[in-house]
C-alpha positions as CSV (number, residue, x, y, z in Angstrom):
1,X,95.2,149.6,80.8
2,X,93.2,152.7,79.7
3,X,90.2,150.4,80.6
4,X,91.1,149.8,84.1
5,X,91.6,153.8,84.7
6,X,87.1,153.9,84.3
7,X,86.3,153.4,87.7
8,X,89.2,156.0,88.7
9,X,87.4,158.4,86.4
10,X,84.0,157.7,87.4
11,X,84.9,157.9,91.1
12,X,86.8,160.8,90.7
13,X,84.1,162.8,89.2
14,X,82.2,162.3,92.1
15,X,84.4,163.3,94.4
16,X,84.3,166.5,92.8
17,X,80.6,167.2,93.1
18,X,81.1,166.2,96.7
19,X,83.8,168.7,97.1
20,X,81.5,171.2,95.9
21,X,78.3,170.8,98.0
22,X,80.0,169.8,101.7
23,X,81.8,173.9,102.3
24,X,78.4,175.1,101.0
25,X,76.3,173.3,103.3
26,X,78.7,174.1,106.0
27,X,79.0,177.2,105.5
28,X,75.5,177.8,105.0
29,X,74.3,180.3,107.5
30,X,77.3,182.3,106.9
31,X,77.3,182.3,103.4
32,X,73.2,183.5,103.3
33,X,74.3,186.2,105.6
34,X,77.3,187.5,103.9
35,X,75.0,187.7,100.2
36,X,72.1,189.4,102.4
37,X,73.2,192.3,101.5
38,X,75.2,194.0,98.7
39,X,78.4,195.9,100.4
40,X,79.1,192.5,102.4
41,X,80.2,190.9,99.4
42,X,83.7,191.1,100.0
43,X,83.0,188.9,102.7
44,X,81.4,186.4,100.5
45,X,84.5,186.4,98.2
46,X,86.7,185.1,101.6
47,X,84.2,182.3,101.8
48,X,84.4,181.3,98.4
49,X,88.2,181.5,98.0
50,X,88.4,178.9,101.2
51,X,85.8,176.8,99.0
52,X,88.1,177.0,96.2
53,X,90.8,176.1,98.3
54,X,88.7,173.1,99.7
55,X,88.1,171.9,96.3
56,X,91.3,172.0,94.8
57,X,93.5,170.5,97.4
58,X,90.7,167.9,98.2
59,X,91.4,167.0,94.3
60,X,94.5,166.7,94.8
61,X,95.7,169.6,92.0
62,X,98.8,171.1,93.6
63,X,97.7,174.8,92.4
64,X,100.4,177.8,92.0
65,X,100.5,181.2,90.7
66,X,103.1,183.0,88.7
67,X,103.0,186.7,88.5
68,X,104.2,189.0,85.8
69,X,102.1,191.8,87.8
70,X,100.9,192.3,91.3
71,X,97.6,193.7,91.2
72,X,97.1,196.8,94.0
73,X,94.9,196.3,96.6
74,X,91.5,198.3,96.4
75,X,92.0,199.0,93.2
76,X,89.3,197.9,90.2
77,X,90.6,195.2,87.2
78,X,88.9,193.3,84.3
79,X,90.0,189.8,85.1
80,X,90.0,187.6,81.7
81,X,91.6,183.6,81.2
82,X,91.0,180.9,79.3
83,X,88.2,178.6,79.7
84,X,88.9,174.7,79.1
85,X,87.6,173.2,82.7
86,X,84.8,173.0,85.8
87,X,87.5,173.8,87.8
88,X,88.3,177.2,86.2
89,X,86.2,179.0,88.9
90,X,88.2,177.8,91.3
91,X,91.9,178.6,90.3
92,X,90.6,181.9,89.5
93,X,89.4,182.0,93.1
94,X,92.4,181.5,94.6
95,X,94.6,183.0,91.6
96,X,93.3,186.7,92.4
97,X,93.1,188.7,95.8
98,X,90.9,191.7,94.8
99,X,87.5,190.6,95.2
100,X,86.1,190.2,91.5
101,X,82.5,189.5,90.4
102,X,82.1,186.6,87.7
103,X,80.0,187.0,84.6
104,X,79.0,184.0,83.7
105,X,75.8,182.3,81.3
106,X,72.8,182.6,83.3
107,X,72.5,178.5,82.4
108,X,74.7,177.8,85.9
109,X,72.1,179.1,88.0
110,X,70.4,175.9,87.6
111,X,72.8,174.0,89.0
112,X,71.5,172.5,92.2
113,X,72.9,174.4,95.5
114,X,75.9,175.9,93.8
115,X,73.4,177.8,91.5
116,X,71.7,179.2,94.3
117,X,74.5,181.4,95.4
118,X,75.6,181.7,91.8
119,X,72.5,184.0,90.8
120,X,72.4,185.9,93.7
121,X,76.5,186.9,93.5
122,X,77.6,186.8,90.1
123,X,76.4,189.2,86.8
124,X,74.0,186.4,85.0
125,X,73.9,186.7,81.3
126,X,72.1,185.5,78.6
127,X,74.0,186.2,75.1
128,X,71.0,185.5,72.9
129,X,69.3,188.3,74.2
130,X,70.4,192.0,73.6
131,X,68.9,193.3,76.7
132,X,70.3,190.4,79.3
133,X,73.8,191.9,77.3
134,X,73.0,195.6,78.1
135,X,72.2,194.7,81.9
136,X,75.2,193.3,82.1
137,X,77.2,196.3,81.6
138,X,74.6,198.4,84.4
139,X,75.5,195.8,86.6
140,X,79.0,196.2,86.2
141,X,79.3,199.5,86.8
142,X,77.5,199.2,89.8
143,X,79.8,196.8,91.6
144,X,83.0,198.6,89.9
145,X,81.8,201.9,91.6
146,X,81.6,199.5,94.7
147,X,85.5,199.2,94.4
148,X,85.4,195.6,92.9
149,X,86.5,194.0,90.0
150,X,84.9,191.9,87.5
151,X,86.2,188.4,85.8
152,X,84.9,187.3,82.6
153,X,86.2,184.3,80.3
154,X,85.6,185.8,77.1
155,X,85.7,183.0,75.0
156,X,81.5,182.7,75.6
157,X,81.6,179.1,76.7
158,X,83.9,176.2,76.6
159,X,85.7,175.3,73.2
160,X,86.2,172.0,71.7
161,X,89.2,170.3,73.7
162,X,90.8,170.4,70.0
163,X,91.2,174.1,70.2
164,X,94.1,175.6,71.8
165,X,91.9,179.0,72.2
166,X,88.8,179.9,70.7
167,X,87.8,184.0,69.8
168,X,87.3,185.8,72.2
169,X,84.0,188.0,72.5
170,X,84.1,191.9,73.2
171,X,82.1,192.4,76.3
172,X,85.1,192.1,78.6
173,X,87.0,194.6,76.5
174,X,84.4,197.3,75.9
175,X,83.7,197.1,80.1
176,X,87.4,197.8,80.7
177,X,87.6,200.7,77.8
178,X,84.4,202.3,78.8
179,X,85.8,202.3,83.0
180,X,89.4,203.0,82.1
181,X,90.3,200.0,84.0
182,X,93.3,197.9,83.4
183,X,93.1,194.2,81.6
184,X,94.4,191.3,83.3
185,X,94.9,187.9,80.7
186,X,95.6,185.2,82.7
187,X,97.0,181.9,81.5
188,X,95.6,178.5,83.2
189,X,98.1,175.8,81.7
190,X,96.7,172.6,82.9
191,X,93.2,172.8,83.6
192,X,91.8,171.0,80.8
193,X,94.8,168.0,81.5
194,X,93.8,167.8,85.1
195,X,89.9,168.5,84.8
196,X,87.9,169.0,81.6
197,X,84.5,168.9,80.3
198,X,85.1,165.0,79.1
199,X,83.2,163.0,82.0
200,X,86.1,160.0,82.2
201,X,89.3,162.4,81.9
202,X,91.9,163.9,84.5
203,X,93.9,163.0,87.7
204,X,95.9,165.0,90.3
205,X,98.6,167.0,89.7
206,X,99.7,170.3,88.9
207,X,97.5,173.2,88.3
208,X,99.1,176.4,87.5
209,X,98.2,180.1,86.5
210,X,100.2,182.9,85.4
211,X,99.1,186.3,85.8
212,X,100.2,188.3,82.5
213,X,101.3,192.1,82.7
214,X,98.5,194.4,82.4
215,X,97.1,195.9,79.8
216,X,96.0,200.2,79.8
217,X,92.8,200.9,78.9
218,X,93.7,205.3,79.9
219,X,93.1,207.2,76.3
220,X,91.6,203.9,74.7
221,X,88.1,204.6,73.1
222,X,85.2,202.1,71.6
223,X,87.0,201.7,68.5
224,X,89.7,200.5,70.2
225,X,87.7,197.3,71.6
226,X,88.3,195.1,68.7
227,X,92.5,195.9,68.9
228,X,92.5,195.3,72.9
229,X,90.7,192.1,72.1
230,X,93.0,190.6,69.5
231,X,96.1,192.1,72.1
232,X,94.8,190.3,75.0
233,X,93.8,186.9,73.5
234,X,97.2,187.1,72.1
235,X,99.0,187.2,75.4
236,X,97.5,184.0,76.3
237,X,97.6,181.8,73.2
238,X,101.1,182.8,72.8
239,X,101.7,181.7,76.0
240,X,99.7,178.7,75.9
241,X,101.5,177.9,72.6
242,X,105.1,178.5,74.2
243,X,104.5,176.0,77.1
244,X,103.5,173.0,75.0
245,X,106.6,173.2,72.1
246,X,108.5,172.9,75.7
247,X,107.5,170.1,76.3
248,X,107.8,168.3,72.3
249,X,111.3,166.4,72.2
């Protein structure tokens, strides 16, 4: 049986990278114009949440959002889930109304199309290089002055599908002590079910994400940035942990 699901897989896959490319070639005079220029962003974030939307529904993953928290409008977060799928981008996307700014490795810019956009709207990092790292955070602080926030997954990359959560790094938690702004976990449930990094994998179906309470940064300082870290991760894995002894017998 598992043999005739291939072609599904393989097919499926495909469909994805379709998904991705038709908004953006589309959209693409409007999405040139609305990266043109810095303070337009927000406009760019609007197109890219309909992409999201595109791409998700098109894939047939019935996506909802479950809030412990409402985060205020025109008001600055740090953003932070866990990583497991390609389709991670997207349900934060739609997950999140303030417009955020990814950090992301600087590896996706190559990706054709998508990576153009990619480089010119999201904070590129390298992590083998201490200077991409310390651009990062002047970057940053240029678009939080703007009034956005910023998303990070801070487990660096995507773990083995065998780990329920890898470590998380400290980037995300040193930007959020050293702007006093508040961290956001975020839980995605079924992401790597529905969509991971293994090529012939996945199928429709539920897709949800839970916005956690949030965490104060106000009085925290740079020695704090390992404790925020270990309090954060812990909100998700908990969670994470929680959802699948509901569903053993």
């Amino acid at each position: 049986m598992v043999v005739l699901k291939y072609p599904f897989w393989f097919l499926y896959r495909i469909w994805f990278y379709i998904l991705v490319a038709l908004p953006i070639i589309v959209l693409m005079p409007l999405l040139v114009i609305s990266i043109s220029k810095e303070k337009w962003y927000p406009y760019f974030f609007k197109l890219a949440v309909f992409w999201a939307k595109f791409i998700l529904i098109g894939m047939g993953f019935a996506y909802k959002v479950i809030k412990e928290e409402q985060p205020e409008p025109k008001k600055s977060y740090m953003f932070i889930a866990n990583h497991t799928s390609m389709a991670d981008i997207m349900l934060m996307l739609v997950t999140v109304k303030n417009p955020f700014v990814f950090v992301g490795k600087k590896e996706l810019a190559n990706i054709p199309l998508f990576g153009f956009f990619y480089k010119r709207t999201c904070i590129l990092v390298d992590r083998s290089s201490a200077k991409s790292r310390q651009a990062v955070f002047l970057r940053a602080q240029r678009r939080l002055k703007q009034g956005l926030s910023i998303c990070i997954f801070p487990e660096g990359g995507v773990p083995d599908e065998d780990i329920v959560l890898d470590s998380f790094k400290d980037g995300a938690f040193r930007l959020a002590i050293n702007h006093q702004i508040p961290v956001v976990p975020i839980t995605f449930y079924d992401n790597k079910k529905r969509f991971s990094y293994t090529f012939f994998s996945g199928g429709p179906g539920p897709m949800r994400a839970k916005i956690h309470k949030f965490i104060k940064t106000e009085d925290l300082k740079i020695e704090d940035t390992k404790t925020l870290n270990t309090e954060a991760r812990n909100v998700i894995l908990n969670e994470l942990n929680t959802a699948h002894k509901k569903k053993l017998p």
